[in-house]
VODREN-120541 format. One record per residue (C-alpha): residue number from 1; residue in three letters; x, y, z. Coordinates in steps of 0.25 Angstrom, whole numbers. Example, Ala and Ser with C-alpha at 12.3 -4.5 7.8 and 13.67 -1.06 7.14 Angstrom:
REM residues 2
   n res     X     Y     Z
   1 Ala    49   -18    31
   2 Ser    55    -4    29
This chain:
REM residues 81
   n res     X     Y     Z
   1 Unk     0     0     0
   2 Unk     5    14    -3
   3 Unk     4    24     8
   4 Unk    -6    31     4
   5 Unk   -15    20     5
   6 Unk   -12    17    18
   7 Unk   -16    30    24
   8 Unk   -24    33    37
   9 Unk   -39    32    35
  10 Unk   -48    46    36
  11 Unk   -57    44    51
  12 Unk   -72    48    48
  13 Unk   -80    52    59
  14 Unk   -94    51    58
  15 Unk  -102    58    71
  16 Unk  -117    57    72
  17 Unk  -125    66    82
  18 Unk  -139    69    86
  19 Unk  -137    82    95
  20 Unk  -149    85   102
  21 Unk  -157    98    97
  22 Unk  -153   108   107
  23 Unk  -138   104   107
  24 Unk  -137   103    92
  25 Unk  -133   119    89
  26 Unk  -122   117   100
  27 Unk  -117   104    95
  28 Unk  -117   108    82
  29 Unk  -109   122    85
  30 Unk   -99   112    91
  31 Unk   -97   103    81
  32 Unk   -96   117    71
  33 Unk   -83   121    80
  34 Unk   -77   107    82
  35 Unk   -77   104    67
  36 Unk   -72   118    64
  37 Unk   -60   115    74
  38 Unk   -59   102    69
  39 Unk   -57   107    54
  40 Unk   -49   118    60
  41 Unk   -38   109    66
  42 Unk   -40    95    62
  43 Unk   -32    96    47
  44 Unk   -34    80    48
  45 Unk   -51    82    49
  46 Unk   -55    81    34
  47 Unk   -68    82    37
  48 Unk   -80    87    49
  49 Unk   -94    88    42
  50 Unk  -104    93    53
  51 Unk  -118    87    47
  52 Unk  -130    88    51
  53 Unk  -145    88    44
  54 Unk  -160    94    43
  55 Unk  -166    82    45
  56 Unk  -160    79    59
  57 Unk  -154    92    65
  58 Unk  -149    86    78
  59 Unk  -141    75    70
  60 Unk  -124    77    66
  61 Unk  -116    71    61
  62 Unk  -102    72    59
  63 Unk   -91    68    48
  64 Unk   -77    71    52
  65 Unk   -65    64    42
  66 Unk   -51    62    49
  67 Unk   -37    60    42
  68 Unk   -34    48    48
  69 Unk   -36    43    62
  70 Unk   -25    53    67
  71 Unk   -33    65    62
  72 Unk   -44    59    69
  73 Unk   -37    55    84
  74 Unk   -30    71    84
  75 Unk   -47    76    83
  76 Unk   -50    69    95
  77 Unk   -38    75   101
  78 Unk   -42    89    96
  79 Unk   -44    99   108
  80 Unk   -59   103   102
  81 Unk   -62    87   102
């Protein structure tokens, strides 16, 4: 195998929550300045999408995308984590 082949994998990180209605603006005004520290200071952090939907307003989901298992490990290690 050529190196380039054997590279570390990416981490996806799929979170799901229900927030309950009078928490969801808080919550959500959280997770807006975690993933903009995140992004600001995670070079290895490819990708946070914040989603969310009409049809169920309480509901979020999140989709991060890490380098490798490194990139992921230094998050959790993050002073904002």
């Amino acid at each position: 195998m050529r190196e380039a082949e054997t590279a570390m994998a990416e981490i996806v990180l799929v979170v799901e929550y229900r927030i309950k209605p009078e928490f969801r603006d808080a919550y959500l005004a959280r997770v807006r300045r975690h993933r903009k520290d995140v992004m600001a200071n995670e070079p290895d952090c490819k990708t946070f999408n914040i989603l969310t939907t009409d049809e169920d307003p309480n509901k979020v989901l999140l989709y991060e995308i890490y380098a490798d298992a490194a990139a992921f490990d230094a998050h959790g290690k993050t002073p904002y984590m």
